[in-house]
Each structure stands twice: as C-alpha cells, then as structure tokens.
C-alpha positions as CSV (number, residue, x, y, z in Angstrom):
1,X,32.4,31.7,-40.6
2,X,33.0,32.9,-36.9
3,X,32.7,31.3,-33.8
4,X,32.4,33.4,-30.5
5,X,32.9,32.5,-27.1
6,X,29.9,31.4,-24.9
7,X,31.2,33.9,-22.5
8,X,33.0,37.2,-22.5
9,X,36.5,34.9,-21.5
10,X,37.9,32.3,-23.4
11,X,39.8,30.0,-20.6
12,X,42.4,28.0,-22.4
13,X,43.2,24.4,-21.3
14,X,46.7,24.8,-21.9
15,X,48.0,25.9,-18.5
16,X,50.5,27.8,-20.0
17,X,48.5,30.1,-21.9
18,X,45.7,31.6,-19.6
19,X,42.7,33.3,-20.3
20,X,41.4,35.9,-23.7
21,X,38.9,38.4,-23.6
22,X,36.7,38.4,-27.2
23,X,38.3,34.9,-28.3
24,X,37.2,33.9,-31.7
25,X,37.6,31.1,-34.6
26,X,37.4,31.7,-37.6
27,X,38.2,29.7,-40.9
28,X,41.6,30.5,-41.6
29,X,42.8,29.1,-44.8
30,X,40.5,26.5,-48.0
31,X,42.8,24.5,-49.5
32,X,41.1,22.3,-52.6
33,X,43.7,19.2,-54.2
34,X,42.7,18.7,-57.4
35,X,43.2,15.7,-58.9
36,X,43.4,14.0,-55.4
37,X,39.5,15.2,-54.9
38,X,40.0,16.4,-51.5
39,X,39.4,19.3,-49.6
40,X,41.0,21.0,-46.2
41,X,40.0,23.7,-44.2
42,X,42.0,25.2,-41.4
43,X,40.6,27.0,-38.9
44,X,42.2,29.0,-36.5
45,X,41.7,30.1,-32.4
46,X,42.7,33.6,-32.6
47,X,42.3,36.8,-30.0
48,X,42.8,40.7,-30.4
49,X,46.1,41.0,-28.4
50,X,46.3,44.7,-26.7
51,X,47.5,46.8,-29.9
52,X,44.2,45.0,-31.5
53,X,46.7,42.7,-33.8
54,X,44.8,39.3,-34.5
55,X,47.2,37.1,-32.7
56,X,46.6,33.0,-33.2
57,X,46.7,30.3,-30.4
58,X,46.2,27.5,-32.2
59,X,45.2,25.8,-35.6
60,X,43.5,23.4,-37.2
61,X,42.6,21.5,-40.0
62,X,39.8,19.2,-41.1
63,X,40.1,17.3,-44.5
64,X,37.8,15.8,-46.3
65,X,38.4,13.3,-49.2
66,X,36.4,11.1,-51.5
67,X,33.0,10.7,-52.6
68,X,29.8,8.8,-50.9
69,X,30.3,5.6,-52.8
70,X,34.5,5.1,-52.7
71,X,36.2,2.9,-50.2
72,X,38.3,5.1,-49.7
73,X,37.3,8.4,-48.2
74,X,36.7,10.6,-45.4
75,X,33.4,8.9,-44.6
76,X,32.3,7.6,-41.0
77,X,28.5,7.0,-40.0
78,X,26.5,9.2,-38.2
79,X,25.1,7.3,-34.9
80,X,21.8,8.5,-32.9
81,X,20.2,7.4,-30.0
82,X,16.8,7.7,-29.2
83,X,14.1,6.1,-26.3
84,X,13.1,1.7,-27.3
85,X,9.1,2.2,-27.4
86,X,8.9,-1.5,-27.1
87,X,11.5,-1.6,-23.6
88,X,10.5,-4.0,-20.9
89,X,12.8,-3.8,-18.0
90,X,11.4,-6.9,-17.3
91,X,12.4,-8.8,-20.6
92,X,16.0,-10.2,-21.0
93,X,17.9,-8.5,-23.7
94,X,15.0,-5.6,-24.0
95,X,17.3,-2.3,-24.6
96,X,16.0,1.1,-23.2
97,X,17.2,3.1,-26.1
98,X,17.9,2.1,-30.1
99,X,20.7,2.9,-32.1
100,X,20.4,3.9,-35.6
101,X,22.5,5.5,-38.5
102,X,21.1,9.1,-38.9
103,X,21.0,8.7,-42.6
104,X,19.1,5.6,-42.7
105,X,16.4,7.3,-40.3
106,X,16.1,10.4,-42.0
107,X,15.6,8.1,-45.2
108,X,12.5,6.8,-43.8
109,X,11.1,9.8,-42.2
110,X,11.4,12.6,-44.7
111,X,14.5,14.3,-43.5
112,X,12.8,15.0,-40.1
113,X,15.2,14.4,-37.2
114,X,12.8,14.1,-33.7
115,X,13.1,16.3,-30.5
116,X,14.9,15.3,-27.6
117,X,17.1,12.5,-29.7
118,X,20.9,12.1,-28.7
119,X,23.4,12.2,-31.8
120,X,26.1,9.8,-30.5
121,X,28.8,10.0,-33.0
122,X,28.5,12.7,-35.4
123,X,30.8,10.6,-38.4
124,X,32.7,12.6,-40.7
125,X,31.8,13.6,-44.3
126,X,33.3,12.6,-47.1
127,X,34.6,15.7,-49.4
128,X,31.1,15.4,-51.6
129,X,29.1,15.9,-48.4
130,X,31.4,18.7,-47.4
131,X,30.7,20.6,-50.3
132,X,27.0,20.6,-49.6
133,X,27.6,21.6,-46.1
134,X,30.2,24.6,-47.0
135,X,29.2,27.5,-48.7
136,X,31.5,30.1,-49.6
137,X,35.1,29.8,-50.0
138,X,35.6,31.2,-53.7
139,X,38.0,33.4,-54.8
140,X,35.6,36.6,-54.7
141,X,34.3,35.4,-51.3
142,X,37.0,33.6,-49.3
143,X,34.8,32.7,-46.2
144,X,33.3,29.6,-45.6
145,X,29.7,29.1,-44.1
146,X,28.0,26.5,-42.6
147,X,23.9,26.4,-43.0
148,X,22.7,22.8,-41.7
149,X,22.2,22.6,-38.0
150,X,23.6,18.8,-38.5
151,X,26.5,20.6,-40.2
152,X,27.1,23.5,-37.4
153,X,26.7,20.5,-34.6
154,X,29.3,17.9,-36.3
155,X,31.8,21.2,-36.5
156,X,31.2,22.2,-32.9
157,X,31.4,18.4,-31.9
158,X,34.7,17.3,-34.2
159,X,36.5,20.6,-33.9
160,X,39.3,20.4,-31.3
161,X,41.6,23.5,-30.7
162,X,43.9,23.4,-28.2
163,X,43.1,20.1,-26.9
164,X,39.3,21.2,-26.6
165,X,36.1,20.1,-29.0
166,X,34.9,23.9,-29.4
167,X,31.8,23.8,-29.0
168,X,32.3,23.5,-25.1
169,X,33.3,27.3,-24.7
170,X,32.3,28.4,-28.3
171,X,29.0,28.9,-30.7
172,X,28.0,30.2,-33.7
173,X,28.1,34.1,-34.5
174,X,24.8,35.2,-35.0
C-alpha cells in the first residue's frame, strides 16, 4: 500500500524539517502476536533523498487487538451524521441532523451508505475487522492493501505522521 502526496510537495508541520518533493507512505513493517491475537502495522513517511536513498521522517504504528464480541479489544464505534427529515426549527428539542452508528445503519439498509452523509468518528477496528480490511501482508507478498472505501477513509482519517492525520496532504496511489 502507498500513499502519494496531494501535490508535488509534501510540507512537513515540523518546522524543523521543511518541505519533500515525491513524499510517500508506505506500510513499513506487519507485525502479528500470536497467542495475544493482535495485529500491528507500521507505516512509515519516507522521501527519495538526492542520491535516491529512501530516507524516513517519521513512523507509525496502528494495532489492532481482539475480536468483535471481547471486552477487551481495539474496538470503538463508527459515528455518522446525516440531515433529521422530521426537523422543525420551530419545535423545542427538534435536532437538524441524527446521529447513528454506521454499523447499525448499514444493518438496516443493505450495506448501502447514502450520498452526502458526514462520518463523524471513524471508530477503530478490532484485529478481526482488520483482517477483513487488509489484504496482503504474507510472507510471499509482504504489502498490505486496503480495498473498502470505509477502510481507505478510517486510514486517511486515524493515520497521524508527524503530528498530521494524512489524509490532509496525502491519497491513495492509484
């Protein structure tokens, strides 16, 4: 999996650090526990310094633990928002927009999630969601993929490198 940035210059916020032509992220190492059932993948901010050596700026690491039905795991609830069809302005307590857990919605409508809705908080997986989201990541094939839209969002959302969600001066590689 690569990220690229948005723009032909990655600007760090570190003021110390400056700005990188052709700035990427890639997953950098998959680390699985057995026994602990949990699951971490680092990934790293790198840039081609100018004798084209991959030099890294910064790393990180998401982890992901537990299954769907544990107390204890890696799980938090995925929040949407989306327009009251029933809002009065007039009426006291009448809310313009709902809030609902995305998995309870997409329950009821068939795994459809509607245009122009706001995710709010995009949660965090626990590690048997995580395996449905990543692909990859075997011994023959190393790197890690990301199919789901919901999953590419939550990592360009919950990613932070250098002080930054990602997904302000990075996207997916096409």
């Amino acid at each position: 999996m690569k990220l690229i940035t948005k723009t032909e210059t990655y600007k760090s916020p570190q003021p110390h650090q400056g700005s990188f032509e052709g700035a990427f992220i890639e997953d950098f190492s998959i680390t699985s526990i057995r026994g602990r059932n949990r699951l971490e993948v680092t990934f790293a901010l790198c840039y081609l310094n100018e004798k084209g050596i991959k030099t890294v700026l910064d790393t990180a690491t998401l982890a992901f633990f537990g299954n769907e039905n544990e107390a204890f795991s890696s799980n938090k609830t995925t929040w949407f928002q989306y327009p009251n069809p029933n809002y009065d302005p007039q009426a006291e307590g009448s809310e313009e927009y709902l809030h609902e857990k995305l998995m309870d919605y997409l329950a009821v409508h068939e795994g459809i999630f509607p245009e122009g809705y706001t995710i709010t908080n995009y949660g965090y997986p626990t590690l048997e969601k995580a395996l449905q989201y990543f692909t990859g990541g075997t011994l023959a094939q190393p790197e890690v993929f990301l199919e789901a839209e919901l999953a590419k969002g939550w990592l360009l959302n919950t990613l932070s490198l250098n002080g930054e969600i990602v997904g302000r001066q990075f996207q997916f590689e096409v």
